[in-house]
Structures are given as structure tokens and as C-alpha cells.
C-alpha positions as CSV (number, residue, x, y, z in Angstrom):
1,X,-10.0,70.4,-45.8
2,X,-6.5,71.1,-44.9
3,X,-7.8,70.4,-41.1
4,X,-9.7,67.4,-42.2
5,X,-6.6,65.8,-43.5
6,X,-4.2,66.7,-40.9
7,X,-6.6,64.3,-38.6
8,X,-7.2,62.1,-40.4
9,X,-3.1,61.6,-40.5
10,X,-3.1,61.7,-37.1
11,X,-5.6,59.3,-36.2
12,X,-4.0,57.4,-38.9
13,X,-0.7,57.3,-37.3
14,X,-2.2,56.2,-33.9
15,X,-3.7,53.4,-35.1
16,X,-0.6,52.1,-36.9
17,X,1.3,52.6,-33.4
18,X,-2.1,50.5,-31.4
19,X,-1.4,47.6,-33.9
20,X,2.6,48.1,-34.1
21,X,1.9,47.7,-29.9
22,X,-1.1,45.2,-29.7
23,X,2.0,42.6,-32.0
24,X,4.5,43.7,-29.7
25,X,2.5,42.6,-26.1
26,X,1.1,39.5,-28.1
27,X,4.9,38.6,-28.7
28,X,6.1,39.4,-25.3
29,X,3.1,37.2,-23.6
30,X,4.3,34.3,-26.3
31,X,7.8,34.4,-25.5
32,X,7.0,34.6,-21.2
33,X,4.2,31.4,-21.3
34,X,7.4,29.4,-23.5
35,X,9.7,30.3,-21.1
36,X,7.5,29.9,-18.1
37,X,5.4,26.8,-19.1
38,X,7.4,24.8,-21.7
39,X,10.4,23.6,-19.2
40,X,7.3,22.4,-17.3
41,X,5.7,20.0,-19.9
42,X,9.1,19.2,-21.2
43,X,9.6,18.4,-17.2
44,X,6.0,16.9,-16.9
45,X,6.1,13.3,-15.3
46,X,2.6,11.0,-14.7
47,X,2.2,10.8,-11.4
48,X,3.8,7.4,-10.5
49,X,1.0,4.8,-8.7
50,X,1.0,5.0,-4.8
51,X,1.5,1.5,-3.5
52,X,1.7,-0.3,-0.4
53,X,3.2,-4.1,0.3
54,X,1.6,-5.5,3.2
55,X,3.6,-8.3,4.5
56,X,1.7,-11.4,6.3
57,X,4.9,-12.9,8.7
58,X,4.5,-16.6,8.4
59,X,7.3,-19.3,8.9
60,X,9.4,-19.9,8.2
61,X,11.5,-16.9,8.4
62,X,13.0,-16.9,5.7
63,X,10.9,-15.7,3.0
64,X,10.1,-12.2,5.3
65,X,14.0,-11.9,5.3
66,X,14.3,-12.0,1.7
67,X,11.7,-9.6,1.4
68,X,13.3,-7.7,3.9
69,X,16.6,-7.7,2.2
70,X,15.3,-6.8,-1.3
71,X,13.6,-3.8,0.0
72,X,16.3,-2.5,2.2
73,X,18.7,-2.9,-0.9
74,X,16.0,-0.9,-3.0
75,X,15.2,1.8,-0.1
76,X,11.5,0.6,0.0
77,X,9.5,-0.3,2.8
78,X,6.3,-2.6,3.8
79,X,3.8,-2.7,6.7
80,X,3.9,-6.2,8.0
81,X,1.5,-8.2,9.7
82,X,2.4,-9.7,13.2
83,X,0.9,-11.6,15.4
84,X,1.4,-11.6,19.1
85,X,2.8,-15.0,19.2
86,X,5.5,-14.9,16.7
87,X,6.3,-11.7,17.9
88,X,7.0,-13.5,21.3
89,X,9.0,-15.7,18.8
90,X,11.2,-13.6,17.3
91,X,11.0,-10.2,19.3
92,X,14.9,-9.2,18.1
93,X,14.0,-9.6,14.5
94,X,10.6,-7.4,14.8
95,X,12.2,-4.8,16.7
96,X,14.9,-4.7,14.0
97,X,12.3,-4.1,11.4
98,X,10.6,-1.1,13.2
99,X,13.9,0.3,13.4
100,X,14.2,-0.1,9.7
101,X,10.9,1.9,9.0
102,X,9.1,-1.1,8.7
103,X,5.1,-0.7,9.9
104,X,4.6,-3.5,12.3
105,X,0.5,-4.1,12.7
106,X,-1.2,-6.6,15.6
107,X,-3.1,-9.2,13.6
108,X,-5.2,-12.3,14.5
109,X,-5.4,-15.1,12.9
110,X,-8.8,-15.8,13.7
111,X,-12.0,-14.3,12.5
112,X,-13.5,-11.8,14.5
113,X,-17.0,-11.8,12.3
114,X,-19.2,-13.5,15.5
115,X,-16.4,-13.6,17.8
116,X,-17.5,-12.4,20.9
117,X,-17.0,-9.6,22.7
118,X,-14.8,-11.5,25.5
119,X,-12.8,-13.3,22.8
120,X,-11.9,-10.5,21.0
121,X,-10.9,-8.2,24.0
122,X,-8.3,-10.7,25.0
123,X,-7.2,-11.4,21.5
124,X,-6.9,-7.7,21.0
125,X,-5.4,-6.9,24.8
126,X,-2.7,-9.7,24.1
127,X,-1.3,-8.2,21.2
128,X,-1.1,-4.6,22.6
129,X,0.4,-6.3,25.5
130,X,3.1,-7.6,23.5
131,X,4.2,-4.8,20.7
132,X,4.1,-2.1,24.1
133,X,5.7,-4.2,26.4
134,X,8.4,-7.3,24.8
135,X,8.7,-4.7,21.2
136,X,8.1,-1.3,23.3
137,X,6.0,-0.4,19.7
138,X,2.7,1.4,20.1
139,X,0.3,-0.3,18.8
140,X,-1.9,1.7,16.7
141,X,-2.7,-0.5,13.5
142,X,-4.7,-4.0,13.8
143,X,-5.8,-6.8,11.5
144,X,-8.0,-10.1,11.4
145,X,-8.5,-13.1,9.3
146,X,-10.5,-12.0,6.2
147,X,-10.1,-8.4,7.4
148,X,-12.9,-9.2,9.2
149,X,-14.7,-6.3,12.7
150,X,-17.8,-5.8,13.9
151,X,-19.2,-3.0,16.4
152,X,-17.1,-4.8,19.3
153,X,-13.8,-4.5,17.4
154,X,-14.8,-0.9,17.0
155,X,-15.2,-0.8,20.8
156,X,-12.4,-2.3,21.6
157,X,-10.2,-1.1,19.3
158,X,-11.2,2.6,20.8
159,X,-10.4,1.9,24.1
160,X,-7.0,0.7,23.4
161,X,-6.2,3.4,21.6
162,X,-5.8,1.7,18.5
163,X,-6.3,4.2,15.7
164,X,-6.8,2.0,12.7
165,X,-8.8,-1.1,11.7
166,X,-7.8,-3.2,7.9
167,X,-10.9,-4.2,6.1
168,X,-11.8,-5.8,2.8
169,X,-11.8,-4.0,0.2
170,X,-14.9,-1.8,-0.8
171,X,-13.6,0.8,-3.5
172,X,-12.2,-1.8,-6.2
173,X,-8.3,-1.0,-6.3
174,X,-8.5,2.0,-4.7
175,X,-7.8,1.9,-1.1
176,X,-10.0,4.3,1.0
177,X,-10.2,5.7,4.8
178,X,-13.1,5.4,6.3
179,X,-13.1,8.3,9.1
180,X,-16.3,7.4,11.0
181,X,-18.1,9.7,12.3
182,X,-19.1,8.5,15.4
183,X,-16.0,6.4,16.3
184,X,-12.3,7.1,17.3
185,X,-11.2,4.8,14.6
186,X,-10.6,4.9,11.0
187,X,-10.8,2.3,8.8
188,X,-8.6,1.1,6.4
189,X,-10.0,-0.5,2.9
190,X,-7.9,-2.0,1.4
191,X,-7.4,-2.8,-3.0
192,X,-9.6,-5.5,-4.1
193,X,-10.3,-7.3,-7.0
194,X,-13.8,-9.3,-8.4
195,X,-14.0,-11.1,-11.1
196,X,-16.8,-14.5,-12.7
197,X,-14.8,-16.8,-10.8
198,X,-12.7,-15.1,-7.7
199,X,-15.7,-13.6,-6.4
200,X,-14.1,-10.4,-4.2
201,X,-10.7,-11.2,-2.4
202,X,-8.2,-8.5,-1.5
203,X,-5.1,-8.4,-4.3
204,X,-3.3,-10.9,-2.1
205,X,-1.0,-13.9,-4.2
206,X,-2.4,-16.2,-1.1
207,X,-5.7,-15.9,-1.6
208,X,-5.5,-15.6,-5.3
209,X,-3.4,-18.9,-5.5
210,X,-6.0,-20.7,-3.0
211,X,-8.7,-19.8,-5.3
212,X,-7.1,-21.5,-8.5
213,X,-5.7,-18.2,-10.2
214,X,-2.5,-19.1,-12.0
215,X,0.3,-16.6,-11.9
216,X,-0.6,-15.0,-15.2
217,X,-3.6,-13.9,-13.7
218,X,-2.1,-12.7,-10.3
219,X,0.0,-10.8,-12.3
220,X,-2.8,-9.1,-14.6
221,X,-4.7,-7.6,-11.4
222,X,-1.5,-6.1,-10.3
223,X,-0.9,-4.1,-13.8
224,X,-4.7,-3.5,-14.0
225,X,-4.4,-2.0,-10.6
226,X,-1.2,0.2,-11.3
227,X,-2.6,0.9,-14.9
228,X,-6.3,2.0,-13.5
229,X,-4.5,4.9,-11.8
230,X,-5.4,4.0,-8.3
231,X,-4.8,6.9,-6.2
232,X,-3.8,4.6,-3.3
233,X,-3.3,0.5,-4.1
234,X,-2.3,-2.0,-1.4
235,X,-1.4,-5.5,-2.0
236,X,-1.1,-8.2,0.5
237,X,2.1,-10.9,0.5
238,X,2.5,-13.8,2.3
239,X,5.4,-14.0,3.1
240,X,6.4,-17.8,2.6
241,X,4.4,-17.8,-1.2
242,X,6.0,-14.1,-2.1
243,X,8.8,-14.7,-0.3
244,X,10.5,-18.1,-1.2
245,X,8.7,-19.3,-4.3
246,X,10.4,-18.5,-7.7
247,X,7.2,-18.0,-10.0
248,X,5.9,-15.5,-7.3
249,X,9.2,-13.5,-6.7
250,X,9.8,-13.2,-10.4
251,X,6.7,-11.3,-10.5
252,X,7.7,-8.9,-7.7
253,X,10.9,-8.4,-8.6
254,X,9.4,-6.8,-11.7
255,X,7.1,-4.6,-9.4
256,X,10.2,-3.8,-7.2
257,X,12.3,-2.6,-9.9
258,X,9.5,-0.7,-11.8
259,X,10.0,3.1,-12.6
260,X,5.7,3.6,-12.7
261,X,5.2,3.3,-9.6
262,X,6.2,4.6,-5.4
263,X,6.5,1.7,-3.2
264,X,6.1,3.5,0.6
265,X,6.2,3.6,3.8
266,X,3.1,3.0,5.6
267,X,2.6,6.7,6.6
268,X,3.8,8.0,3.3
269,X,1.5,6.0,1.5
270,X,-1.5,6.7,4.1
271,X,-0.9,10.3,3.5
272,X,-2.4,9.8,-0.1
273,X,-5.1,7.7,0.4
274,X,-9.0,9.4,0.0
275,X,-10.4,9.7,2.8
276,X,-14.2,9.3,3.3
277,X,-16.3,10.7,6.5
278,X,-19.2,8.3,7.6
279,X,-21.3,7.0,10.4
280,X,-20.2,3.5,10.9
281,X,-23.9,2.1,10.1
282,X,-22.8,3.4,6.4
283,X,-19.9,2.2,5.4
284,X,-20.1,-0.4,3.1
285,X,-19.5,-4.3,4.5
286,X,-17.5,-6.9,2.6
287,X,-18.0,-10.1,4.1
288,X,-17.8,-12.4,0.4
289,X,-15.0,-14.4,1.6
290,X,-16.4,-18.1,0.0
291,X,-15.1,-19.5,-3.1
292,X,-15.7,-22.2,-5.7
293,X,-13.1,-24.6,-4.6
294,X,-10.9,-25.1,-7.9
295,X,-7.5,-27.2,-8.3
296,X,-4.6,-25.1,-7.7
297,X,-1.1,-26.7,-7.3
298,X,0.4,-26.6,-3.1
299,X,2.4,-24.1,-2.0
300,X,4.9,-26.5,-0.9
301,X,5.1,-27.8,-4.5
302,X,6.0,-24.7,-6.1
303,X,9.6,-24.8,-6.9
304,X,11.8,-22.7,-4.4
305,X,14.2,-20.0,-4.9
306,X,17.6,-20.8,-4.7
307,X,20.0,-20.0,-1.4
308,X,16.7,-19.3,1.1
309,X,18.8,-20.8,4.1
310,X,21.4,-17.6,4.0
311,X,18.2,-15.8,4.9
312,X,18.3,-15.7,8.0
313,X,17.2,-14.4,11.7
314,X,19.7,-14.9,13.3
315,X,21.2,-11.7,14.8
316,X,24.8,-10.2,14.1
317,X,27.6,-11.7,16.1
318,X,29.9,-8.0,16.8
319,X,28.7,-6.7,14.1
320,X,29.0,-9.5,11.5
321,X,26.3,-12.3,10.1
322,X,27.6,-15.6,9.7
323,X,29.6,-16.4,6.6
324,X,27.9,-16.8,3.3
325,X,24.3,-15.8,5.4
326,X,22.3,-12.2,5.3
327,X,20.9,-11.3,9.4
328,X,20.2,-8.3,11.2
């Protein structure tokens, strides 16, 4: 009996010291997740939208300028679309902007959907011509009307060394890569946006103004874009209707200043965008660029911001711009 006890004690003992341990490790691991994972939520930020301003040069000038200025004041950049003859234009002002960190991308005016092949070589040629030779930029990016290829821009776009085609939109307000397969050229998709009455149209204020959407709405696919969590978003700008008119600017002044989202570089924002490997036979086609023609008030009737002629391009006399002006 004596025996029987003594164990019993002991066994007794070592289970009191198993439990006395078993609270002591359960407090230690408590303590090391609060000091190891706490800071971290306290810390914790929602990944900020990653967006990208596409630029559309247009003249006059001026309202590229002011975009220009606004986004060198904020440390943001665009991609901009240039075409080969205003870069013969205004080759100073372009080179300027690369050297900003601005991404400058060959674009056509014209359509290239049943363009032949001829017609789209030399449109294509010309504006390599021009960014490697007057802008000594290598040209690597290129854009149509209506975002608009076919197998012949793939072709040509190949054999020029041109790594990247823009293309409407395919994924909603995610932008996407298509990395095809059986090309040497990816292809850009940019946001878009469909709705009863816009159809499908890129998030661009010209086209959305064109097809009768006021600026509440403009500014409702913007915030529905950000607030969808888009991994990547682009939105296109023209840079006369962004740039100069007040009702527009008000808007992206907002978007400028706002703390939910990145605004980057071309390559930063590239970086992040899904990427999607295809054949180019199956990747998706956009080509619903008609719309139910609807009132919609000229551009050239919208009212103005103030002071747009001290946005200039003129070019710094030693070092200085003109009194009372902003040049490069």
C-alpha cells in the first residue's frame, strides 16, 4: 500500500508539472504571434489600385502641358500617345517627356481593322522611323484608332521589333497581357467599361463624352473601377478634353490627389498586370466600337480652365521659361 501511494504521488506530481508546462508554452506562443503578427495588422494597408493614365497628344499643346505639369508636381507619370507627325511637330517637347519618365507610344490615327497590309507597313515604318531617328526613342509600344490589329499588325509589328500592341478591352476593368503563343508580341488589353447604352468603349472621357455620358457618369466608372479592385486599370485621356476643360480636370484632380490608389509609370504598372498565354486565334476580339448617337454638348463648349496660355511648349531660354508661363 505504502508503494501504491508513493506512485500514485509521483505520477501525481508529474502531471501537475505537464499542465504547470502545457500553460506556460501556451503563454509563450501567445505572447510571440502578439509580438510577431499584431504590429503587422496594426501595419496592414489595402493594397492601393494599380493605375495607368494614358495620354492621347492632341492640340493644342496646351492641355498635355498641364497634364504634364500636374504630374511632375505630384511625381506621377503617364504613357502618352504620339503620333509620327506631331512628333515631327514638336520633337523638343517629346524628347523632354521621355526624359521625364514619360512612356511615349507610336499611334495611328487611322483604323487598322481592313487596312491593308501595304498601308499599315508604311503607317507603322513611319512612326518607327521617327521616335528612332528625329526622338532617338526605341520604339517598342504601338496604338491605332479604336485599338484596332489584325494578323498583318501582328506581322508587322514583329518584324519591327515592336514588343507590344494596345487593344480594346476584353477583361472588364482589368487590364490583361496577352502573351501569344505563337507571336513575338504581347498584347495589351486595356480597362473597359459596358453598360445598356455605351455599349463597350475603353474608360476614356473622349469616348464616354462622344457617346452622351455626362460627367457624373464618367466619374462613376472611374470609382467602380478603383473600387472593383482591379489588379491593373488603365484609363485613356485626351488630352485637350482632360487637359483644358474644367468639369473634366475637376474630376482628375480628385484622382491625382487620391491616397487609394498608385498612379505609375508604364513599366511599373506593366509589371502588375495578369498575364495570360494564348495562341493568337484565341484571344478574345473587341471590335464593338458603334454607338447610338445621343446629344452630348461640344468639346469646344465646355467651359475652359483658367491661365491654359502659361502652358506652354515653348523651350527654356538659359534656363528660364518666359515670365508668368510653365515650359520645359
Amino acid at each position: 500500500m505504502k508503494i501504491s501511494n508513493f506512485f500514485k504521488k509521483v505520477f501525481s506530481k508529474i502531471k501537475s508539472i505537464d499542465k504547470t508546462f502545457f500553460k506556460i508554452f501556451c503563454l509563450c506562443l501567445s505572447l510571440f504571434l502578439l509580438v510577431v503578427f499584431i504590429p503587422k495588422l496594426v501595419n496592414y494597408k489595402t493594397p492601393k489600385a494599380n493605375l495607368l493614365i494614358i495620354l492621347k497628344a492632341v492640340e493644342p499643346m496646351n492641355g498635355l502641358m498641364h497634364w504634364q505639369i500636374e504630374l511632375d508636381n505630384r511625381n506621377q507619370k503617364a504613357a502618352v500617345l504620339v503620333s509620327s507627325s506631331l512628333a515631327e511637330k514638336y520633337p523638343d517637347f517629346f524628347i523632354n517627356m521621355h526624359g521625364r519618365g514619360y512612356k511615349l507610344i507610336g499611334y495611328s490615327e487611322q483604323d487598322f481593322w481592313g487596312m491593308s497590309y501595304n498601308d499599315q507597313l508604311d503607317i507603322m515604318t513611319k512612326t518607327k522611323q521617327v521616335f528612332n531617328n528625329l526622338l532617338e526613342i526605341d520604339l517598342d509600344v504601338f496604338a491605332t484608332e479604336n485599338f484596332s490589329y489584325d494578323i498583318n499588325t501582328l506581322n508587322i509589328a514583329q518584324d519591327l521589333n515592336i514588343d507590344y500592341l494596345l487593344k480594346r478591352g476584353t477583361t472588364s476593368e482589368e487590364s490583361t497581357v496577352y502573351n501569344l503563343t505563337d507571336f513575338d508580341v504581347k498584347l495589351i488589353s486595356l480597362s473597359n467599361v459596358k453598360d445598356s447604352h455605351l455599349n463597350s468603349t475603353p474608360i476614356s472621357d473622349h469616348a464616354l463624352h462622344i457617346r452622351g455620358a455626362d460627367i457624373v457618369e464618367w466619374e462613376k466608372h472611374i470609382n467602380n473601377s478603383i473600387t472593383k479592385k482591379a489588379k491593373a486599370i488603365s484609363i485613356i485621356s485626351d488630352s485637350y478634353l482632360g487637359g483644358t476643360k474644367k468639369i473634366y480636370w475637376k474630376v482628375y484632380r480628385l484622382l491625382l490627389n487620391s491616397n487609394h490608389i498608385d498612379i505609375n509609370d508604364f513599366d511599373t504598372w506593366l509589371s502588375k498586370v495578369n498575364q495570360i498565354f494564348l495562341k493568337n486565334i484565341n484571344v478574345p476580339i473587341n471590335k464593338e466600337v458603334g454607338f447610338k448617337q445621343v446629344p452630348y454638348t461640344p468639346i469646344d463648349k465646355l467651359e475652359s480652365i483658367t491661365d491654359l496660355d502659361k502652358y506652354t511648349t515653348t523651350p527654356k531660354e538659359k534656363g528660364k521659361c518666359p515670365k508668368g508661363t510653365y515650359c520645359y
